[in-house]
Backbone and ligand atoms as CSV (ligand in chain L), in Angstrom:
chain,resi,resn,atom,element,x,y,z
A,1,UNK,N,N,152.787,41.093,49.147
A,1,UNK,CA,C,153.820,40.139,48.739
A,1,UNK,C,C,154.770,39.889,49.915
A,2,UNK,N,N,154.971,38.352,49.709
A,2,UNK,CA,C,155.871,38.257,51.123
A,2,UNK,C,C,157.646,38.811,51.131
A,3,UNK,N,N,158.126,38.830,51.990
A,3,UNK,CA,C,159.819,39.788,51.945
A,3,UNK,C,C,160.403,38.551,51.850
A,4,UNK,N,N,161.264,38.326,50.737
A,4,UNK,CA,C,162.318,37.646,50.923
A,4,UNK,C,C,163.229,37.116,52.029
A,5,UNK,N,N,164.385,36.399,52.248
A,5,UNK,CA,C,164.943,35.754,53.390
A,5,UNK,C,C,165.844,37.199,53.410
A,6,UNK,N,N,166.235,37.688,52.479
A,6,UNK,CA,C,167.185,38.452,52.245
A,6,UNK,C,C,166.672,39.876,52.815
A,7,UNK,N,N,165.464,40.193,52.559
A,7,UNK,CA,C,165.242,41.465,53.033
A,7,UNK,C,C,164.662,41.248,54.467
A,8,UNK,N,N,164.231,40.411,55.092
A,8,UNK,CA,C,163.338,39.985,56.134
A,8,UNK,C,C,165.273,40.328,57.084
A,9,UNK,N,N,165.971,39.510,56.641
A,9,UNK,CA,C,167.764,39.848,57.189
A,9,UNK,C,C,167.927,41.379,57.332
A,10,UNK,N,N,167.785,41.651,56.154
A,10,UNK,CA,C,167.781,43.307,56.303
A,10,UNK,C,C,167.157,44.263,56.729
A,11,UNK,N,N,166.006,44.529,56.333
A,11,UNK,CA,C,165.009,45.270,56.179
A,11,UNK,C,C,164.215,45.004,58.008
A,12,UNK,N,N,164.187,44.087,58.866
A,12,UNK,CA,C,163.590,43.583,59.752
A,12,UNK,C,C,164.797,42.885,60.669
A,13,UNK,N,N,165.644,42.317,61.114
A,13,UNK,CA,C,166.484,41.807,61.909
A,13,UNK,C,C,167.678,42.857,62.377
A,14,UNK,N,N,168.030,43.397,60.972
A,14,UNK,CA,C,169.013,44.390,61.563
A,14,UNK,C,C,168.629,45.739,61.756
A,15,UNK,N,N,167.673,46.277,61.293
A,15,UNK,CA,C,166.784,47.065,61.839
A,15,UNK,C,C,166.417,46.953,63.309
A,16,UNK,N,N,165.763,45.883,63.429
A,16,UNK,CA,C,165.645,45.926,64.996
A,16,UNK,C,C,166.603,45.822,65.819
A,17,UNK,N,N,167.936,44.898,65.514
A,17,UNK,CA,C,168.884,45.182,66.461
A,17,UNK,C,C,169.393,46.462,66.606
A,18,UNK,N,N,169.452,47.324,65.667
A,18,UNK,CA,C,169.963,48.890,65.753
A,18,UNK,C,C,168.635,49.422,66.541
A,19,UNK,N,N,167.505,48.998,66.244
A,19,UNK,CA,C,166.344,50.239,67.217
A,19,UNK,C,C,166.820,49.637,68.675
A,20,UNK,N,N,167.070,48.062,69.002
A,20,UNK,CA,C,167.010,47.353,70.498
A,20,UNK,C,C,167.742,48.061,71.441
A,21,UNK,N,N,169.104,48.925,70.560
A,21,UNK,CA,C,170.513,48.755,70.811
A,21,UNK,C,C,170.038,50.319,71.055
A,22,UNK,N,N,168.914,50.995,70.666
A,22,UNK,CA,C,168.685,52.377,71.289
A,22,UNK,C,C,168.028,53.006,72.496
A,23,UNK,N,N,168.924,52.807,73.625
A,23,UNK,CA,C,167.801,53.955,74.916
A,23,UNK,C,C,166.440,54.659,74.513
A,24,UNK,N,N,166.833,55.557,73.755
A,24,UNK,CA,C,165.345,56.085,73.419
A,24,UNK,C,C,164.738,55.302,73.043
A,25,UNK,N,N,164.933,54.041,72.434
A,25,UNK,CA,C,163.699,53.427,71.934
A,25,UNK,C,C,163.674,52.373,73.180
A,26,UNK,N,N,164.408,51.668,73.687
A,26,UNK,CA,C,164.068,50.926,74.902
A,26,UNK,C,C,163.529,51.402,76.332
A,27,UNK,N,N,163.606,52.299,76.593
A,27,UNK,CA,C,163.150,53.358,77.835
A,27,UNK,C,C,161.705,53.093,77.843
A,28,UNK,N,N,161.543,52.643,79.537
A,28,UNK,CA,C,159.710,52.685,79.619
A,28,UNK,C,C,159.171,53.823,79.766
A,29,UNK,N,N,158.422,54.072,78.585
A,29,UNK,CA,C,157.410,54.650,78.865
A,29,UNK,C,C,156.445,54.930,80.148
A,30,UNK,N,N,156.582,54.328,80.311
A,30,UNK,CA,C,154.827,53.902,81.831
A,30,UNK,C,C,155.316,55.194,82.577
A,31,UNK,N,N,154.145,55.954,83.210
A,31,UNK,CA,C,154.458,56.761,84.173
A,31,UNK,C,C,154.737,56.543,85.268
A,32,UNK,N,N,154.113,55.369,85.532
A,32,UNK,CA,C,154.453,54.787,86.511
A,32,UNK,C,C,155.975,54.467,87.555
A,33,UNK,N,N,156.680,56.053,87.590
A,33,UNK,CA,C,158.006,55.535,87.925
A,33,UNK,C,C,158.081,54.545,89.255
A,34,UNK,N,N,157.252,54.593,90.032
A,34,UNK,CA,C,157.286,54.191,91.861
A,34,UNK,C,C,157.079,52.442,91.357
A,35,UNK,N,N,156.466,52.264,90.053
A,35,UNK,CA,C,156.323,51.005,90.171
A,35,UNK,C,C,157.282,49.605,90.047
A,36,UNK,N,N,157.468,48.683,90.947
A,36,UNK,CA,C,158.731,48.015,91.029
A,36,UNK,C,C,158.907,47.025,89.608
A,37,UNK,N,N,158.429,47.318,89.156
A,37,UNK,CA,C,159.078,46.488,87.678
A,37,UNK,C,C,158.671,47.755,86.387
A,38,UNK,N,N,159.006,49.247,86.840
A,38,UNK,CA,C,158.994,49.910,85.729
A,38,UNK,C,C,160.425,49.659,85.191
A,39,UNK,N,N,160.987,49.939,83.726
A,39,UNK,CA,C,161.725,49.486,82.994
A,39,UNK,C,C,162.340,47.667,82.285
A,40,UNK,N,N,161.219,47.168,83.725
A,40,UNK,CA,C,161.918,45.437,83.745
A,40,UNK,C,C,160.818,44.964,82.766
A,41,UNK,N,N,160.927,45.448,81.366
A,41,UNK,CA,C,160.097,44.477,79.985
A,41,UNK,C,C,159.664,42.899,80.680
A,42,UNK,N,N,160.281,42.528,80.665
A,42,UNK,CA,C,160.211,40.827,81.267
A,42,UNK,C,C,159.138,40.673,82.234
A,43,UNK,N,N,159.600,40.991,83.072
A,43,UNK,CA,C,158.622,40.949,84.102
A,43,UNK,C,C,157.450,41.668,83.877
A,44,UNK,N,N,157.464,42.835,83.472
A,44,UNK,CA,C,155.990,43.715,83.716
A,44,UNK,C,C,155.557,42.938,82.732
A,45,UNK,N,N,155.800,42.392,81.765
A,45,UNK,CA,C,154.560,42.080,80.680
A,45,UNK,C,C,154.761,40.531,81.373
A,46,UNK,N,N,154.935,39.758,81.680
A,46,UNK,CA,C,154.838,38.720,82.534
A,46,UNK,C,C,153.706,38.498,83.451
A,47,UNK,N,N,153.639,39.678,84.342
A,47,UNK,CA,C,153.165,39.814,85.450
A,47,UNK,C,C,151.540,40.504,84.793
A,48,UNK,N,N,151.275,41.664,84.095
A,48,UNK,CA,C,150.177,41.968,83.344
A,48,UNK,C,C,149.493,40.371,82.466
A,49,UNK,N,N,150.505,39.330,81.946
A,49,UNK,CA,C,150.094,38.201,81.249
A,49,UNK,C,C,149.256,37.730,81.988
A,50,UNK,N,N,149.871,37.430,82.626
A,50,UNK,CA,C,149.495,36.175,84.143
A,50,UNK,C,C,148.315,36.761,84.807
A,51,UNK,N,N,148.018,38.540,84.855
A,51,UNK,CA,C,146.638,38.395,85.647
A,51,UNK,C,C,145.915,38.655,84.538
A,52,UNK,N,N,145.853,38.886,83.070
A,52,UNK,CA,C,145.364,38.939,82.288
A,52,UNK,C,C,143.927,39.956,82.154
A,53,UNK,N,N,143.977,41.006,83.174
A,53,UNK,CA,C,143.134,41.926,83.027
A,53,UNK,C,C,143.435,42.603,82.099
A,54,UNK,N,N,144.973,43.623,82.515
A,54,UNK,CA,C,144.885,45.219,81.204
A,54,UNK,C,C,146.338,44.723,80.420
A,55,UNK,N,N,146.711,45.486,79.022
A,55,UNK,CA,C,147.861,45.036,79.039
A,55,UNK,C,C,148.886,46.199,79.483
A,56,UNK,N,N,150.724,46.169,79.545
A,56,UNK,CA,C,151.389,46.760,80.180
A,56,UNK,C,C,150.676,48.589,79.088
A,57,UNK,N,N,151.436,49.127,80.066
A,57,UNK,CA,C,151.180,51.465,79.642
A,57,UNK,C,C,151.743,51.142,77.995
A,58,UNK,N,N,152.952,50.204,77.842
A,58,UNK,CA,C,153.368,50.670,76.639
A,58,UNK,C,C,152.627,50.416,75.452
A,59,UNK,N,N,151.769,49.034,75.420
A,59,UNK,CA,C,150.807,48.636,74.795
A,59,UNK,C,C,149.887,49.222,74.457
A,60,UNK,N,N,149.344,49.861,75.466
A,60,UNK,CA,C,148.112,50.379,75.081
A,60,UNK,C,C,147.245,51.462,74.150
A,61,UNK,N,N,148.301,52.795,73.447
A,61,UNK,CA,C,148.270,53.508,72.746
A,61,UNK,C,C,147.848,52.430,71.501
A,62,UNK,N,N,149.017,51.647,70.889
A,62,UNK,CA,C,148.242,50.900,70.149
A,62,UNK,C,C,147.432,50.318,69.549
A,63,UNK,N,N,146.711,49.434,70.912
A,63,UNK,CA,C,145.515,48.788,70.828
A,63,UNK,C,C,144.353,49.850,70.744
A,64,UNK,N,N,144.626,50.716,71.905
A,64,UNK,CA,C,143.759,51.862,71.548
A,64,UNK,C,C,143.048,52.567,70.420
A,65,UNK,N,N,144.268,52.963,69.445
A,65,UNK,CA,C,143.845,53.397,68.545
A,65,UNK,C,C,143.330,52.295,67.524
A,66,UNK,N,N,143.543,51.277,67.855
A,66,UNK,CA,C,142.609,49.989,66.599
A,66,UNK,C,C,141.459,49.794,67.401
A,67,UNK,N,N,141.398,50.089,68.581
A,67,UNK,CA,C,140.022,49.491,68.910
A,67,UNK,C,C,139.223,50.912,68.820
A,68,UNK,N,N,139.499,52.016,68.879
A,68,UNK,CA,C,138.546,53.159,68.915
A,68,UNK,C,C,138.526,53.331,67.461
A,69,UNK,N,N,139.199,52.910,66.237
A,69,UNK,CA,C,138.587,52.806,65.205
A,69,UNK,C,C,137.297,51.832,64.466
A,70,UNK,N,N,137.803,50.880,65.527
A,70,UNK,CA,C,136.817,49.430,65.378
A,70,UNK,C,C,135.287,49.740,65.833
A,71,UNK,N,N,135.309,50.490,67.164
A,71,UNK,CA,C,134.330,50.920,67.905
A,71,UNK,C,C,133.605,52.320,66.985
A,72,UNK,N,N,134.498,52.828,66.717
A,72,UNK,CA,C,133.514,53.676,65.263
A,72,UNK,C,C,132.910,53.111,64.401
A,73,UNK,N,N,132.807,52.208,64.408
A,73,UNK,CA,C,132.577,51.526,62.878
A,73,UNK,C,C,131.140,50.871,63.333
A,74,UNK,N,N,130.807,50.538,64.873
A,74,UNK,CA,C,129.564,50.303,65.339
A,74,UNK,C,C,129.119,51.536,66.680
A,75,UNK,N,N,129.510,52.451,65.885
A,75,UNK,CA,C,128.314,53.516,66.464
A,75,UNK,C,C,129.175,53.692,68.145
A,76,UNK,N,N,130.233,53.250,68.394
A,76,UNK,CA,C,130.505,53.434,70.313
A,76,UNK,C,C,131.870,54.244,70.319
A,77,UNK,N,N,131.384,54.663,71.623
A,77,UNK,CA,C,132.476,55.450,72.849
A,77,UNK,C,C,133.152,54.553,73.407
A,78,UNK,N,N,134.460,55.334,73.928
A,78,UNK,CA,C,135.438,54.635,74.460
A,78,UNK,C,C,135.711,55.710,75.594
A,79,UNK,N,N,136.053,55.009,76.797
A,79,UNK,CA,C,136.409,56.143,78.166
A,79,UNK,C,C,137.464,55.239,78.449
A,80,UNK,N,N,138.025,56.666,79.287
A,80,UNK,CA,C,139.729,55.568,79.882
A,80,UNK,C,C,139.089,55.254,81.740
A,81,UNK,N,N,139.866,54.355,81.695
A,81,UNK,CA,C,139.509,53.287,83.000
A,81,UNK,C,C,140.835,54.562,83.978
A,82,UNK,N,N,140.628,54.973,85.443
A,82,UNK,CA,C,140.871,55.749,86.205
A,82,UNK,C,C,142.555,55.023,86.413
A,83,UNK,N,N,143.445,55.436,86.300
A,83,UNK,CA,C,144.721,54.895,86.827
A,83,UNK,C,C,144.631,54.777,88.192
A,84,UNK,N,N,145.501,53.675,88.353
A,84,UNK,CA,C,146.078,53.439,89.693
A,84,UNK,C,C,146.658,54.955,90.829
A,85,UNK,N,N,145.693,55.052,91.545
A,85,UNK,CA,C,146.198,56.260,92.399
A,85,UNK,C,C,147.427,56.485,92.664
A,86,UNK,N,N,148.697,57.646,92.443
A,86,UNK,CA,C,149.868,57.779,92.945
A,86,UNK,C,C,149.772,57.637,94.401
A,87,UNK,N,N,149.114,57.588,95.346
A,87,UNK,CA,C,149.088,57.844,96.776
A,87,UNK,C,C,149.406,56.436,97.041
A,88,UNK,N,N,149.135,54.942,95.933
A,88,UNK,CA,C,148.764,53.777,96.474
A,88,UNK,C,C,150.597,53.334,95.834
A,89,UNK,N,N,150.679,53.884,95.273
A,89,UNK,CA,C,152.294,53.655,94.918
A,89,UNK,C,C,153.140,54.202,96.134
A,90,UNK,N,N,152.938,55.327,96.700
A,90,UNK,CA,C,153.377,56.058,97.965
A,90,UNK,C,C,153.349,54.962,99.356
A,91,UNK,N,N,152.211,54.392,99.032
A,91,UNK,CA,C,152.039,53.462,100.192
A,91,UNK,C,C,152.670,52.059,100.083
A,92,UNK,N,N,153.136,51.646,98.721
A,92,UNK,CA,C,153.929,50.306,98.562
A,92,UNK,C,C,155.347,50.651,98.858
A,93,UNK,N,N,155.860,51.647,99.088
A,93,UNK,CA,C,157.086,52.319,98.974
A,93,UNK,C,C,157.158,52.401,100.760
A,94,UNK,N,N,156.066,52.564,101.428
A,94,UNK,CA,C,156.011,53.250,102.543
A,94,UNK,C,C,155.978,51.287,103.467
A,95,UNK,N,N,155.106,50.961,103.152
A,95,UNK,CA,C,154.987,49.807,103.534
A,95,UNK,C,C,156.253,48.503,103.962
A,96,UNK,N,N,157.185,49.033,102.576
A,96,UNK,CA,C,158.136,48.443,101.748
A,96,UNK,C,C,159.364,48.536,103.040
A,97,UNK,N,N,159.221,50.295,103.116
A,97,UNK,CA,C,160.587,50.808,104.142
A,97,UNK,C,C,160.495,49.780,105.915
A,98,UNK,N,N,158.781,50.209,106.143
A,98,UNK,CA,C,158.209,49.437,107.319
A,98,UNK,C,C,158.544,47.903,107.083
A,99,UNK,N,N,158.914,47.180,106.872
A,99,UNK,CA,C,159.115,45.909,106.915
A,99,UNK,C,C,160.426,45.403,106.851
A,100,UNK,N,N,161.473,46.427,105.929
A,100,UNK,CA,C,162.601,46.424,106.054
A,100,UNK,C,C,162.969,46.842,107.634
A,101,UNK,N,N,162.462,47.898,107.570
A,101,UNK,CA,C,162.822,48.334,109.201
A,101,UNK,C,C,162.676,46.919,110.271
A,102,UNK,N,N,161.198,46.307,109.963
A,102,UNK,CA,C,161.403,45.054,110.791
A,102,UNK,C,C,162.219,44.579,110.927
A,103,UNK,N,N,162.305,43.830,109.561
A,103,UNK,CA,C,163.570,42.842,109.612
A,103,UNK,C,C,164.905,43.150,110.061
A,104,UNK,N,N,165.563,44.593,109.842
A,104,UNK,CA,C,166.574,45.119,110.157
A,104,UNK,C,C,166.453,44.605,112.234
A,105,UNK,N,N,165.479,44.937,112.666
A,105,UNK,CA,C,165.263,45.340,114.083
A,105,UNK,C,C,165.201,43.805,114.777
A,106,UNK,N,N,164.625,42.522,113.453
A,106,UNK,CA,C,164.468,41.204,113.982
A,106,UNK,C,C,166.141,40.653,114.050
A,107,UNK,N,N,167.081,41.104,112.741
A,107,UNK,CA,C,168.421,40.846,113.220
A,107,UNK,C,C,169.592,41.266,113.892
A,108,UNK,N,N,168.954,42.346,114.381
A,108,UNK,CA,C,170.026,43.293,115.722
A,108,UNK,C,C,169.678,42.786,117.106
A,109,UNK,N,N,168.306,41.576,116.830
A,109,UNK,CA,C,168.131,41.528,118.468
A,109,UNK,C,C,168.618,39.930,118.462
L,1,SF4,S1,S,152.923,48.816,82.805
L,1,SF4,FE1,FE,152.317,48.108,84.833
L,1,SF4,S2,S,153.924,46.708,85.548
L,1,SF4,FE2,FE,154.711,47.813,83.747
L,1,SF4,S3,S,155.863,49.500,84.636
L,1,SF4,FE3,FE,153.788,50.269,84.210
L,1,SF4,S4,S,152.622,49.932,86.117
L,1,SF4,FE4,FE,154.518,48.714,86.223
């Protein structure tokens, strides 16, 4: 049965503004701390849209568990795809400093 205007107000609008309005519940997940749009909602799911391969870390528990139920249901396995190496986050960070340094060195001369 569908929710009324009245409870859809209640039950769903102000509900979510009290969960929005909570750190613990807004805080990214992703382990990904090195990555430059961890915490930026907007962008990371923007940027995951647009190349449309995987969706963002927070998503995926989700889908997960509906699709490894789905995939039971015709006989299959599910394996996790290898994360992004921490060493390659080390190196966007490293890369990042090297170029600043350029530029720093292109406007002192
Ligand atoms: S889900 Fe992807 S873009 Fe978003 S914070 Fe994690 S690694 Fe970065």
């Amino acid at each position: 049965m569908m929710r009324t205007k009245e409870q859809y107000y209640e039950e769903v609008v102000l509900k979510n503004r009290e969960l929005a309005a909570d750190p613990e519940v807004t805080k990214c997940p992703c382990p990904n701390g090195l990555c430059d749009w961890h915490g930026k909602c907007r962008e990371c799911v923007a940027l995951h849209r647009y190349h449309g391969d995987h969706v963002p870390y927070c998503l995926q528990p989700l889908l997960r568990e509906k699709i490894r139920a789905l995939a039971q249901t015709v006989e299959m396995e599910l394996e996790h795809k290898p994360p992004t190496p921490l060493e390659y986050r080390h190196y966007v960070r490293k890369r990042d400093a090297e170029a600043k340094n350029t530029e720093d060195e292109q406007q002192n001369t």
